[in-house]
C-alpha positions in Angstrom: -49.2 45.8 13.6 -46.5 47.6 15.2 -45.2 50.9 15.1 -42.1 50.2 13.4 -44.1 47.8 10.7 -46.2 50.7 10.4 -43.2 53.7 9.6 -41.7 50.5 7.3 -45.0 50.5 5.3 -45.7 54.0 4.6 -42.2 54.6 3.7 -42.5 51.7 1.0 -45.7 52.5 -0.3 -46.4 56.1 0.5 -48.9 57.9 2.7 -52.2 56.6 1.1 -53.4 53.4 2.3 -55.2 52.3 -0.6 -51.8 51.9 -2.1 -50.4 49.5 0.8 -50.6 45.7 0.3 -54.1 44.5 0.7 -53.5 42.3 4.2 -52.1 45.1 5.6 -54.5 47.5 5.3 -56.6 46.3 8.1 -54.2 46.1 10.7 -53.3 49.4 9.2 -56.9 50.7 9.7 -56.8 49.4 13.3 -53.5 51.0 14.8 -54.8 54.6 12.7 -57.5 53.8 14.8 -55.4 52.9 18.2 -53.1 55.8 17.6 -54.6 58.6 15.8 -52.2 61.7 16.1 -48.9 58.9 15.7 -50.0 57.7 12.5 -51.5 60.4 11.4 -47.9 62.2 11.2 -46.3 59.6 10.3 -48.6 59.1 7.0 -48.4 63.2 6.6 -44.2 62.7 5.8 -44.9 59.6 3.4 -47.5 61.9 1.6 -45.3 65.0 1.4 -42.9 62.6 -0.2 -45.3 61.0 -2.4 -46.2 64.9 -3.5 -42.9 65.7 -4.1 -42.5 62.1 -6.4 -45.3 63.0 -8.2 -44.8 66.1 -8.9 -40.9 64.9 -10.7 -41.3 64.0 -14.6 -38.7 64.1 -17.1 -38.8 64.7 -20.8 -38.8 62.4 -23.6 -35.9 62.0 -25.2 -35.4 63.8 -28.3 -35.3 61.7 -31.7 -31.6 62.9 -32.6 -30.4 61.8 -28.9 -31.7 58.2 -29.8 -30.0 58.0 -32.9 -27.0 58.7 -31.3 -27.5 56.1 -28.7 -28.2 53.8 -31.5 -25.5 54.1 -33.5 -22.8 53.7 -30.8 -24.7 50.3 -30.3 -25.9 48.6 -33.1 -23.3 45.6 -34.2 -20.8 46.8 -36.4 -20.7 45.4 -40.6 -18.0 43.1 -40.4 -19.4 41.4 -37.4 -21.6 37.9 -38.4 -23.6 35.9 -36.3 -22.5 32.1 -35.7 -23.5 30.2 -38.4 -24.4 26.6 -38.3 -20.7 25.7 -39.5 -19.5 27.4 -36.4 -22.0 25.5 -34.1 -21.1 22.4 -35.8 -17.4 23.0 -35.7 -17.8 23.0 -32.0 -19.8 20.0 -31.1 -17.1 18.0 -33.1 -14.2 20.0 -30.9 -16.7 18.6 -27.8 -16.8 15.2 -28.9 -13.5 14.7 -29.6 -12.6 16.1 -26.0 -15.1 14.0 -25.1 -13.5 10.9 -26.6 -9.9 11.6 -25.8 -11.1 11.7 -21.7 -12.6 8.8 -22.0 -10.3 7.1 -23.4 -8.0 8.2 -21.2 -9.8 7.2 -18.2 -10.6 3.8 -19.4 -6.7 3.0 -19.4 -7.0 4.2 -15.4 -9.7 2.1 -14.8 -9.3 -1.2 -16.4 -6.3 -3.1 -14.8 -3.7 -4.7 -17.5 -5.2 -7.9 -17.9 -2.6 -9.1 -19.7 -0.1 -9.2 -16.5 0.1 -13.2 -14.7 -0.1 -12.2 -11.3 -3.7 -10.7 -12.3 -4.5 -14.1 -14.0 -2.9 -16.0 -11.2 -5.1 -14.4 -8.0 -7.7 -14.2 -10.0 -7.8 -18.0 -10.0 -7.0 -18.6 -6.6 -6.2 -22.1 -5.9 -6.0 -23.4 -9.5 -3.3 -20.8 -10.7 -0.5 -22.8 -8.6 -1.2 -25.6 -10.7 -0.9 -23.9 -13.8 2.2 -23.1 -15.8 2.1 -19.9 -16.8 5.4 -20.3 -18.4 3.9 -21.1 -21.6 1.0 -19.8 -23.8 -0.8 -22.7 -23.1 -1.9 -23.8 -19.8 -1.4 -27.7 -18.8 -3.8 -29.5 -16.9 -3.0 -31.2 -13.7 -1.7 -34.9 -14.0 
């Protein structure tokens, strides 16, 4: 463990080793061991600050100071909860969206197959023969 590991542990978990995470400790035990008068300092600050922790409490807070905070935030009267209508109302909004995109994209997508020079290359070599002229195709005399 190093020194600075060290200062970084006792300043996150206080001057008592018991209280450091459990694989530390050993390496811990060791460099106390290495550097006696270094860590003992160091761990003498972390425990003055644990001390003065300790020692800080505050008072519970008195009944009419939680009915205050209460009333300024319980939900007022008029205010209801979503209802299933609500919930309903919106997953129809959704699917109509829903709908209306699609749609929309589907006249992107598709080509108009209703235009001759689509039927015509789609055909190839056959569509030359064909009249297109008419509703009904001829066949080839």
């Amino acid at each position: 463990m190093t020194p600075d590991r060290f200062t970084a542990l006792s300043q996150a978990y206080g001057g008592h080793l018991d209280r450091w995470p459990v694989d530390e400790r050993s390496d811990a035990v060791r460099l106390c061991q290495e550097r006696p008068h270094w860590t003992a300092q160091v761990l003498s600050e972390a425990a003055r600050l644990d001390d003065l922790l300790d020692a800080f409490g505050l008072e519970a807070p008195s009944n009419d100071l939680r009915q205050r905070i209460y009333a300024r935030v319980r939900p007022a009267a008029t205010a209801r909860p979503l209802g299933l209508r609500s919930w309903g109302l919106g997953l129809a909004a959704a699917s109509l969206a829903g709908m209306i995109c699609g749609a929309a994209l589907m006249n992107l997508a598709v080509p108009d197959l209703s235009n001759d020079a689509v039927v015509v290359s789609a055909l190839g070599d056959q569509g030359s023969v064909l009249d297109l002229s008419n509703s009904s195709a001829k066949e080839p005399l």
